[in-house]
Chimera marker file (.cmm) of the C-alpha trace (Angstrom):
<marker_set name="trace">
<marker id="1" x="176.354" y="-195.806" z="-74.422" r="1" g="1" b="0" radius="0.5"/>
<marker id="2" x="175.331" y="-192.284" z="-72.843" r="1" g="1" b="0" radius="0.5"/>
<marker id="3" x="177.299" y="-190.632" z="-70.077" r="1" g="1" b="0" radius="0.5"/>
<marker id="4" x="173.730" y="-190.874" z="-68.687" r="1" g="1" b="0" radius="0.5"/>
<marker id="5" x="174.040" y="-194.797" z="-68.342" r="1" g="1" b="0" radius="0.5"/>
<marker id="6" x="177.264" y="-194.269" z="-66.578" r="1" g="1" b="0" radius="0.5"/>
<marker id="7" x="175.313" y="-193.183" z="-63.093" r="1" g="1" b="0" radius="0.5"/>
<marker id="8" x="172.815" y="-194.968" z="-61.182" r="1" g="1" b="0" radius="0.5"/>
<marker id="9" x="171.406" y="-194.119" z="-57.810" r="1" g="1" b="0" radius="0.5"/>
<marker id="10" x="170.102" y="-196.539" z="-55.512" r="1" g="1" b="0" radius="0.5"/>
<marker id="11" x="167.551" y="-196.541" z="-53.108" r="1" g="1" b="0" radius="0.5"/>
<marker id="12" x="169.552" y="-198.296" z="-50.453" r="1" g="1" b="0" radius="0.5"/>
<marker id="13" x="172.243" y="-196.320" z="-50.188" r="1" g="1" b="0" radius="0.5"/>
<marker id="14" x="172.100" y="-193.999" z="-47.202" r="1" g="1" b="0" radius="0.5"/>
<marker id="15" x="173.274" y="-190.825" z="-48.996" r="1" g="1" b="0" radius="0.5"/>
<marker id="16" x="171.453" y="-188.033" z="-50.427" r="1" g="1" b="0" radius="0.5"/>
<marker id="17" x="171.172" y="-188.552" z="-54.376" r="1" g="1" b="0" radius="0.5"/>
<marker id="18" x="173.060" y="-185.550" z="-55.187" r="1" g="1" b="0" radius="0.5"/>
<marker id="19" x="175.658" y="-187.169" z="-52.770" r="1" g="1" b="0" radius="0.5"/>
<marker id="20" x="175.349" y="-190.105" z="-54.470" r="1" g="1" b="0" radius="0.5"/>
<marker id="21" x="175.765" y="-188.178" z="-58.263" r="1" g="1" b="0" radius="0.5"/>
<marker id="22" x="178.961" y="-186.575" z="-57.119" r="1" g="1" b="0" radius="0.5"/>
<marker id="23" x="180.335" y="-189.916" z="-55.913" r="1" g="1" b="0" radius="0.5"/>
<marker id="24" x="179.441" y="-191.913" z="-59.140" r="1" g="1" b="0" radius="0.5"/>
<marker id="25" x="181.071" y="-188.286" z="-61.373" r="1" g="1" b="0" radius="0.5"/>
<marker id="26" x="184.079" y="-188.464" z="-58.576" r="1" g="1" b="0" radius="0.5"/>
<marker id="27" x="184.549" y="-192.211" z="-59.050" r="1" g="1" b="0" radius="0.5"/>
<marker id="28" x="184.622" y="-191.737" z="-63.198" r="1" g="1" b="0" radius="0.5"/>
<marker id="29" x="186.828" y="-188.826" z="-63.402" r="1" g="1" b="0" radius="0.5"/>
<marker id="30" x="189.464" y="-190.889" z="-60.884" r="1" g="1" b="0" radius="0.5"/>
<marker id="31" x="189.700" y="-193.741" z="-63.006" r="1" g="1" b="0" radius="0.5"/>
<marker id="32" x="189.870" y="-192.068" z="-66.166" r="1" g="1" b="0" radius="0.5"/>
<marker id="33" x="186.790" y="-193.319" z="-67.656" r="1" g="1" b="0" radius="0.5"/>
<marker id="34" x="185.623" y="-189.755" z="-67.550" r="1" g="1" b="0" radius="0.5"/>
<marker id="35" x="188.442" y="-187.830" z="-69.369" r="1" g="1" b="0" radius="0.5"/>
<marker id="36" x="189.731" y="-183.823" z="-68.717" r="1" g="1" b="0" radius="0.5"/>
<marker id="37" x="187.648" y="-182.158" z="-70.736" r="1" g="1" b="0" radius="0.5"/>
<marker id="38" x="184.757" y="-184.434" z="-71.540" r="1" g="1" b="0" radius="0.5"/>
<marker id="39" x="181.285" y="-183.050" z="-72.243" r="1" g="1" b="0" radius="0.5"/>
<marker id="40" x="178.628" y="-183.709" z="-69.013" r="1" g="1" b="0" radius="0.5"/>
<marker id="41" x="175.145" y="-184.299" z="-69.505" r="1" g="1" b="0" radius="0.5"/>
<marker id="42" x="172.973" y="-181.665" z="-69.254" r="1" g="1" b="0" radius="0.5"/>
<marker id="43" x="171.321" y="-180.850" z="-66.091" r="1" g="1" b="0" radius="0.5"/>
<marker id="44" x="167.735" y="-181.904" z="-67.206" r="1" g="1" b="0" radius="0.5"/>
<marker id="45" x="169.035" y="-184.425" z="-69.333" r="1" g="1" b="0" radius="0.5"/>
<marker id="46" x="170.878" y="-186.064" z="-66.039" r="1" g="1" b="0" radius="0.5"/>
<marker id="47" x="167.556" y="-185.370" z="-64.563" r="1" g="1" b="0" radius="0.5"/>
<marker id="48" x="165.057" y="-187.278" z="-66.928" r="1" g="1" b="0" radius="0.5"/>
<marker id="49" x="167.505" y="-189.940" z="-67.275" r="1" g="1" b="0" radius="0.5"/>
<marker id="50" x="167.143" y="-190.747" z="-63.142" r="1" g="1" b="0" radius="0.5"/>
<marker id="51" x="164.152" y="-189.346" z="-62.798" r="1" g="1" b="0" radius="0.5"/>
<marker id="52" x="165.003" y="-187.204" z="-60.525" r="1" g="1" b="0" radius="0.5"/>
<marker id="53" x="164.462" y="-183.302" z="-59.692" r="1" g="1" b="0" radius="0.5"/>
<marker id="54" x="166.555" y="-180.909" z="-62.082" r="1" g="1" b="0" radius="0.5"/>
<marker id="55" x="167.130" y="-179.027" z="-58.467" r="1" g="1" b="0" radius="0.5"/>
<marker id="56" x="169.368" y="-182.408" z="-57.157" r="1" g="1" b="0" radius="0.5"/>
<marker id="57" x="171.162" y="-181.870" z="-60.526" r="1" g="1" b="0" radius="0.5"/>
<marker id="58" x="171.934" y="-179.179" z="-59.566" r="1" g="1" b="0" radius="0.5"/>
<marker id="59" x="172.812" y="-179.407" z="-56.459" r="1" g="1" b="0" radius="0.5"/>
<marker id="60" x="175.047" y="-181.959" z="-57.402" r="1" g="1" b="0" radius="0.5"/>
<marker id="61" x="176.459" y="-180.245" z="-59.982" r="1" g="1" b="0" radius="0.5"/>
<marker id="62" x="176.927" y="-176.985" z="-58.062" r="1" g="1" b="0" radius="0.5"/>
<marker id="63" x="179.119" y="-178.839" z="-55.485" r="1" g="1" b="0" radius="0.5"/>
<marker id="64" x="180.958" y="-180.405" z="-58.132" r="1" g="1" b="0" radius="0.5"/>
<marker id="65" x="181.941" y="-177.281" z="-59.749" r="1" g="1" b="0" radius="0.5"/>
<marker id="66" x="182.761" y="-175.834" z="-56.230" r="1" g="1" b="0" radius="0.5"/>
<marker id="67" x="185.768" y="-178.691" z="-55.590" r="1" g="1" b="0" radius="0.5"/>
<marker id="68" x="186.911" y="-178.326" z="-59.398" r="1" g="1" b="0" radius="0.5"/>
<marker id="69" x="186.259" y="-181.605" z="-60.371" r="1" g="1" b="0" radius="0.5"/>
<marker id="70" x="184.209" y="-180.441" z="-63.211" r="1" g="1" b="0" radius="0.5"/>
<marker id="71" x="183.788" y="-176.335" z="-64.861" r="1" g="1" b="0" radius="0.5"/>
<marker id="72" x="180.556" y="-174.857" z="-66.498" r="1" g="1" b="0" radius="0.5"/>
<marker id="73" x="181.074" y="-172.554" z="-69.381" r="1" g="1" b="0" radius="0.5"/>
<marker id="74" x="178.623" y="-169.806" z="-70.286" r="1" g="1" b="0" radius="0.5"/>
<marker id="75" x="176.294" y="-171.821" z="-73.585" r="1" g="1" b="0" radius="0.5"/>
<marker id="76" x="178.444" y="-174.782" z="-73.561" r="1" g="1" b="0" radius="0.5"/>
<marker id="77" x="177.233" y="-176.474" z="-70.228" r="1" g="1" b="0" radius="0.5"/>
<marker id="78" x="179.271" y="-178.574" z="-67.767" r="1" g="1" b="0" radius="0.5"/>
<marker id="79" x="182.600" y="-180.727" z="-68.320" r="1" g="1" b="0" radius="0.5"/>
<marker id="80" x="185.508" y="-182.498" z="-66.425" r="1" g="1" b="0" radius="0.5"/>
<marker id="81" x="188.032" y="-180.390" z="-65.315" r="1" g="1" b="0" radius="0.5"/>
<marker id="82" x="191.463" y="-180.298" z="-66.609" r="1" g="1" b="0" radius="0.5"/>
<marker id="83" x="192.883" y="-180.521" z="-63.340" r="1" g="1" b="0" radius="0.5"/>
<marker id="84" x="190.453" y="-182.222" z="-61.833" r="1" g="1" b="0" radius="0.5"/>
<marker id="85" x="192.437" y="-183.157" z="-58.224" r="1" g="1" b="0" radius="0.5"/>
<marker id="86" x="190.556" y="-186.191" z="-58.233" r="1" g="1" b="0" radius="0.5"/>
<marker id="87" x="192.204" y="-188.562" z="-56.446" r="1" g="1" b="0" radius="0.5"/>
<marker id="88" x="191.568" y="-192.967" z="-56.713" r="1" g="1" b="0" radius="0.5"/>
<marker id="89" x="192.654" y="-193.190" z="-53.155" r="1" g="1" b="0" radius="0.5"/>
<marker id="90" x="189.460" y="-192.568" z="-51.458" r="1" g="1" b="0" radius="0.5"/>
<marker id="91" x="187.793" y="-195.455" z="-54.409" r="1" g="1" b="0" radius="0.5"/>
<marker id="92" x="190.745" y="-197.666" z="-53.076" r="1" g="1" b="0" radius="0.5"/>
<marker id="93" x="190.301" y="-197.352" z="-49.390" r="1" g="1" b="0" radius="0.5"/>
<marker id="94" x="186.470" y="-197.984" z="-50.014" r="1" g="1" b="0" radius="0.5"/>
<marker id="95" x="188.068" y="-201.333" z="-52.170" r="1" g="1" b="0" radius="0.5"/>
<marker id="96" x="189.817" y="-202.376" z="-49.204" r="1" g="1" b="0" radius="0.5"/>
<marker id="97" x="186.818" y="-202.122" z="-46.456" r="1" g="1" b="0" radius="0.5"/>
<marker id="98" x="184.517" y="-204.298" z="-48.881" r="1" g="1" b="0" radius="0.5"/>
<marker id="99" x="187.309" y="-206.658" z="-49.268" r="1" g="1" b="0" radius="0.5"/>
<marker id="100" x="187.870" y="-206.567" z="-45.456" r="1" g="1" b="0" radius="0.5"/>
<marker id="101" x="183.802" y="-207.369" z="-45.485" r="1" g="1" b="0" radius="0.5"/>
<marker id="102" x="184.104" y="-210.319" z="-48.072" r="1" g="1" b="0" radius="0.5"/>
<marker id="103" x="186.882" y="-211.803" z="-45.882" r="1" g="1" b="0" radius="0.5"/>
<marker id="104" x="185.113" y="-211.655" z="-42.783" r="1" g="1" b="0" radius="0.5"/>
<marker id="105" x="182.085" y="-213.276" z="-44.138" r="1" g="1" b="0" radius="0.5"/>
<marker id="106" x="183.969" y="-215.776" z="-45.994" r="1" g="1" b="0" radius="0.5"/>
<marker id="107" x="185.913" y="-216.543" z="-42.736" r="1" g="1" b="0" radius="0.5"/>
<marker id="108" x="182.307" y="-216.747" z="-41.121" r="1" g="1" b="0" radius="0.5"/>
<marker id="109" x="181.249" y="-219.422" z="-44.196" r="1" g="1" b="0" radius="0.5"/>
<marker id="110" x="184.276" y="-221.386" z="-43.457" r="1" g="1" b="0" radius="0.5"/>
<marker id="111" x="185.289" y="-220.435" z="-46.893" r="1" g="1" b="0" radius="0.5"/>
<marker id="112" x="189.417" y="-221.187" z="-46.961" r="1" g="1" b="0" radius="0.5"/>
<marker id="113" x="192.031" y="-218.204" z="-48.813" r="1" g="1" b="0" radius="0.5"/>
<marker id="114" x="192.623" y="-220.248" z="-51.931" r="1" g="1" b="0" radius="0.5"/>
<marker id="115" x="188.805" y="-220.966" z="-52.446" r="1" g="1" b="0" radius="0.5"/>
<marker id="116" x="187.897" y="-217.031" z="-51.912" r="1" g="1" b="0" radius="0.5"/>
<marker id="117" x="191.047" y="-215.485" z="-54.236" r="1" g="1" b="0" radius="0.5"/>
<marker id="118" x="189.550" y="-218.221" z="-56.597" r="1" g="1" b="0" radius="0.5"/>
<marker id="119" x="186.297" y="-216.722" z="-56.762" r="1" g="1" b="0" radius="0.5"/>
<marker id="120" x="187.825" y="-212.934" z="-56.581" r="1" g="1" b="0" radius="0.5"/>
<marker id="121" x="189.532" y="-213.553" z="-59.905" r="1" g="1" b="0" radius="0.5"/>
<marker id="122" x="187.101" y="-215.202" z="-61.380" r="1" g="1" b="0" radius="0.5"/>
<marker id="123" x="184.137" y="-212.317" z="-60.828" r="1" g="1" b="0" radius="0.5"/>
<marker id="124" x="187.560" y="-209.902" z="-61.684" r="1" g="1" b="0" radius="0.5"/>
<marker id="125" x="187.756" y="-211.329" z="-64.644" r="1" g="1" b="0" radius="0.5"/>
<marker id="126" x="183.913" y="-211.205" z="-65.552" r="1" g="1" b="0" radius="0.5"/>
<marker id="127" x="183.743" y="-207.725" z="-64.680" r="1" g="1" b="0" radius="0.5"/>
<marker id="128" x="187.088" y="-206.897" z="-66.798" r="1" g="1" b="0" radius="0.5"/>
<marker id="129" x="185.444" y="-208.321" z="-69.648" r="1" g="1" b="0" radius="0.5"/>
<marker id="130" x="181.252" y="-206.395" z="-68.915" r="1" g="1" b="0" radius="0.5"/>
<marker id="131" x="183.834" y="-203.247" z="-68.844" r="1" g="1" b="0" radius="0.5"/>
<marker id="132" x="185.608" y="-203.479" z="-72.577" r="1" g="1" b="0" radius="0.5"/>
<link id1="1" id2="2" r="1" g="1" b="0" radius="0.2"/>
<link id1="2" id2="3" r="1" g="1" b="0" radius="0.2"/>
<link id1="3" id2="4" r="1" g="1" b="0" radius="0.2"/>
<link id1="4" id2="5" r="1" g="1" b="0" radius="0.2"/>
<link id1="5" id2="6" r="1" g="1" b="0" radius="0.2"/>
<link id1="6" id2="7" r="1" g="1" b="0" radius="0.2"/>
<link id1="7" id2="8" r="1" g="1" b="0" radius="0.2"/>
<link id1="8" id2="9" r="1" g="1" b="0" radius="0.2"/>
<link id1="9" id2="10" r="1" g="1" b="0" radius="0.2"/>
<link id1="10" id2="11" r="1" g="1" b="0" radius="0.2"/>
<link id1="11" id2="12" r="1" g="1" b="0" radius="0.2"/>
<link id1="12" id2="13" r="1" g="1" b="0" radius="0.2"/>
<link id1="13" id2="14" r="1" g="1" b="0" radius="0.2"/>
<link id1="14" id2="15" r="1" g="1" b="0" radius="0.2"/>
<link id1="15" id2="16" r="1" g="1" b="0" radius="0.2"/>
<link id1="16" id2="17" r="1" g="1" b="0" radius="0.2"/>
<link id1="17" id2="18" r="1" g="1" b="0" radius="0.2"/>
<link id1="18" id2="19" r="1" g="1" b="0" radius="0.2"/>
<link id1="19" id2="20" r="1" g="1" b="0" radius="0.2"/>
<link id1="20" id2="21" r="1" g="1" b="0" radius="0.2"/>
<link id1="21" id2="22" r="1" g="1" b="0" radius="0.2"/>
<link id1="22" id2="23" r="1" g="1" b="0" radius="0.2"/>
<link id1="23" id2="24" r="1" g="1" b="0" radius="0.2"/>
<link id1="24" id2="25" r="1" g="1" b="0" radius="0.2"/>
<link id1="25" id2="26" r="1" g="1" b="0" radius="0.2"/>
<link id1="26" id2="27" r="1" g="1" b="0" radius="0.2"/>
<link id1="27" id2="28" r="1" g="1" b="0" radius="0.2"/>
<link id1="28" id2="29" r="1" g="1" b="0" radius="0.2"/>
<link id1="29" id2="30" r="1" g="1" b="0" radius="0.2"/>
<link id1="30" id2="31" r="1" g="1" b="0" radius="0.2"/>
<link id1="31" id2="32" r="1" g="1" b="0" radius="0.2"/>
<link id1="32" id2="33" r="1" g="1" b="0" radius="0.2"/>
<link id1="33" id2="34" r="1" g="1" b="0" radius="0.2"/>
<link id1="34" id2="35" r="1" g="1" b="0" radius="0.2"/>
<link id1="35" id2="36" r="1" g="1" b="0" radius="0.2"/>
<link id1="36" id2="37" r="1" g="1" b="0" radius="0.2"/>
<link id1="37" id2="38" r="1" g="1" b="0" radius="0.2"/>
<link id1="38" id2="39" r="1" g="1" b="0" radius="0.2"/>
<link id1="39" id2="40" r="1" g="1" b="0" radius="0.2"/>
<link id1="40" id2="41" r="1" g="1" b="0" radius="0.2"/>
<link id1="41" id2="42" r="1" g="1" b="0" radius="0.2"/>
<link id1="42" id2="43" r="1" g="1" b="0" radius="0.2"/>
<link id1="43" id2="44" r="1" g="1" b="0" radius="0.2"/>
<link id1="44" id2="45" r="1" g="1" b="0" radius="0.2"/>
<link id1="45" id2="46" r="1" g="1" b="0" radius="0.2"/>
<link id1="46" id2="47" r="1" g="1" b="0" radius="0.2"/>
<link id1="47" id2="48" r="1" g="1" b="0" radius="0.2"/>
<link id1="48" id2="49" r="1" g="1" b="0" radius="0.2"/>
<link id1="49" id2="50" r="1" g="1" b="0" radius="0.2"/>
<link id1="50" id2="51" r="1" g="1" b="0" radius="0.2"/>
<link id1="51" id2="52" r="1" g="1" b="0" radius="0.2"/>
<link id1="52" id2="53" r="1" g="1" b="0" radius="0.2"/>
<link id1="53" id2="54" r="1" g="1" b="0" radius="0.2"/>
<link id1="54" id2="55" r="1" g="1" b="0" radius="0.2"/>
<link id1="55" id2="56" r="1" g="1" b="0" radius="0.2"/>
<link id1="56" id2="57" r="1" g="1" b="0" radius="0.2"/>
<link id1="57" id2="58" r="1" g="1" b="0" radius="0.2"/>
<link id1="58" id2="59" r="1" g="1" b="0" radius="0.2"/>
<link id1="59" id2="60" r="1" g="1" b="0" radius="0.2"/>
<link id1="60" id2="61" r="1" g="1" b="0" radius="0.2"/>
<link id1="61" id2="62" r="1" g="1" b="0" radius="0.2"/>
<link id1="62" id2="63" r="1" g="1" b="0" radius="0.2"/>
<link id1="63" id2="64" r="1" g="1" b="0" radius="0.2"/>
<link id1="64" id2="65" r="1" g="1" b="0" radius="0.2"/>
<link id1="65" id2="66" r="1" g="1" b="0" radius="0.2"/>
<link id1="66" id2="67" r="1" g="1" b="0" radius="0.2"/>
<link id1="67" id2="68" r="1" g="1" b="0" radius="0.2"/>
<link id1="68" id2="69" r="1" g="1" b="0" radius="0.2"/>
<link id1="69" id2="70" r="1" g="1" b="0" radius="0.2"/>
<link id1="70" id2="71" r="1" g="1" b="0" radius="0.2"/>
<link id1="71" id2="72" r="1" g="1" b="0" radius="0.2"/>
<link id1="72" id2="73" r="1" g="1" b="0" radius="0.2"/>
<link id1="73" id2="74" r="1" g="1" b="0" radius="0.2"/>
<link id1="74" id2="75" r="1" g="1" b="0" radius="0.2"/>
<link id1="75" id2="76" r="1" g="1" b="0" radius="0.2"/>
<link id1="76" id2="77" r="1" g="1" b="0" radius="0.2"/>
<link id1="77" id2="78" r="1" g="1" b="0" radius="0.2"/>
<link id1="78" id2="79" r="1" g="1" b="0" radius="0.2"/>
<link id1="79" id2="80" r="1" g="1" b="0" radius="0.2"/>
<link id1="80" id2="81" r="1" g="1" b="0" radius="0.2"/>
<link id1="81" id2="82" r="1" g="1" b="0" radius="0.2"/>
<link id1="82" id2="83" r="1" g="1" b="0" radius="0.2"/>
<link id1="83" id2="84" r="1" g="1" b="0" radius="0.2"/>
<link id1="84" id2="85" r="1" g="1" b="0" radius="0.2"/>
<link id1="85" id2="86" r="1" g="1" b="0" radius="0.2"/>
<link id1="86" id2="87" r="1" g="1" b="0" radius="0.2"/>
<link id1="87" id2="88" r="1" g="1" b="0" radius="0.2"/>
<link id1="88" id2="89" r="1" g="1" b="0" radius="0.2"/>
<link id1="89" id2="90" r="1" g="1" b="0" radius="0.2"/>
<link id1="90" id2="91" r="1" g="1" b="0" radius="0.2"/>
<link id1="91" id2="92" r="1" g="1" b="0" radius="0.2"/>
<link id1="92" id2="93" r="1" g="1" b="0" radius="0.2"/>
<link id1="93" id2="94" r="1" g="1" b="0" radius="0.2"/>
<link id1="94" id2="95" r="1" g="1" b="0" radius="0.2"/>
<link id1="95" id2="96" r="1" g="1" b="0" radius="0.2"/>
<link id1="96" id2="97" r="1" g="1" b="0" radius="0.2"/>
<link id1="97" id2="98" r="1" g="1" b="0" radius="0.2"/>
<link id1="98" id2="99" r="1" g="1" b="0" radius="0.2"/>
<link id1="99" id2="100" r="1" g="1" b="0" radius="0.2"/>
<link id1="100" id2="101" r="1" g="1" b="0" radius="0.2"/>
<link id1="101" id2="102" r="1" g="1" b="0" radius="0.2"/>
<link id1="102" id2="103" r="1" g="1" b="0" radius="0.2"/>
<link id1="103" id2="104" r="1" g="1" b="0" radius="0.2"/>
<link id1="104" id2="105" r="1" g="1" b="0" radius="0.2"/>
<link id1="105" id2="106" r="1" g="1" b="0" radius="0.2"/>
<link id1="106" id2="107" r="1" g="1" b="0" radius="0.2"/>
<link id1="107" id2="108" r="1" g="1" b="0" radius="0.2"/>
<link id1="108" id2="109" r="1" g="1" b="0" radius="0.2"/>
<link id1="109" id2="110" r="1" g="1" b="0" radius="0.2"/>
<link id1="110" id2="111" r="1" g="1" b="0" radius="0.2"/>
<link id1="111" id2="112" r="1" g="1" b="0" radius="0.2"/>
<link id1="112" id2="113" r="1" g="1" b="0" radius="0.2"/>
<link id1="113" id2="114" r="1" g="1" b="0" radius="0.2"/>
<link id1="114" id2="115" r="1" g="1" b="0" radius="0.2"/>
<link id1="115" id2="116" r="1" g="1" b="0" radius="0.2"/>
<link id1="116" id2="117" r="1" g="1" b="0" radius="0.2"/>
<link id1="117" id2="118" r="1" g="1" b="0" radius="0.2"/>
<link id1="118" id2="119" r="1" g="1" b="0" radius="0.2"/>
<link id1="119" id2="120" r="1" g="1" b="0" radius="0.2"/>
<link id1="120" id2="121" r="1" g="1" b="0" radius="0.2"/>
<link id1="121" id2="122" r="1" g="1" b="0" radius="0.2"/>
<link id1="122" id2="123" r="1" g="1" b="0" radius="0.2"/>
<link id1="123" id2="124" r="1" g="1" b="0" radius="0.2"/>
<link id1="124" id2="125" r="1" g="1" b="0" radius="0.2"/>
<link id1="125" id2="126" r="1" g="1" b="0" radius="0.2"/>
<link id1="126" id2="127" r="1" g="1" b="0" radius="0.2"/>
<link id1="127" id2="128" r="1" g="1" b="0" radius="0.2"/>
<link id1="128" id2="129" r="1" g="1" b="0" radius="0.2"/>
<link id1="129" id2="130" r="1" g="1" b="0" radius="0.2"/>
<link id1="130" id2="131" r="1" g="1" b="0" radius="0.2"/>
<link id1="131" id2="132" r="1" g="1" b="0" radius="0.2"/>
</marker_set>
């Protein structure tokens, strides 16, 4: 798979797209998927691949390299920093609000605990396995 296929912007989220780049490179980099030192896709190949402008690329990757998440070398293009200061709290606090969400509206559904940690595992477990 290409580090291309690893972001996707959407058109219904709120954010800017270069916003929404940076959160998607963030997000990889804090889990690990994204290793120190891995090779990023090139601006205009990031750019054909979403079809976007090369300029939100850039942007994107600008801002990037400006909170040292990732470092652009003279003829060998952009990669993850090796101290990236990336941190997985910010991806866990957003965990918790769309958990808060799924409670709510299960509590709404008349959905009991057991029935929704049921279904949690089970699309935890589909996921886990989509992800190896």
């Amino acid at each position: 798979m290409a580090l291309t296929d690893d972001i996707v912007l959407s058109q219904t989220d709120p954010r800017p797209m270069y916003q929404q780049i940076m959160g998607r490179v963030k997000q990889l980099v804090a889990l690990g998927d994204w290793a120190p030192g891995k090779q990023m896709p090139s601006i205009r190949q990031l750019a054909v691949a979403l079809q976007i402008s090369v300029i939100t690329v850039k942007r994107a990757y600008l801002e990037l390299e400006r909170e040292g998440v990732i470092v652009t070398r003279q003829g060998k293009g952009s990669m993850v920093a090796e101290q990236s200061g990336v941190s997985i709290k910010p991806q866990r606090d957003d965990l918790r609000e769309h958990l808060v969400a799924a409670a709510r509206l299960a509590t709404r559904l008349g959905v009991n605990p057991d029935e929704l940690a049921a279904q949690m595992l089970e699309i935890h477990n589909e996921t886990a396995e989509d992800s190896r």
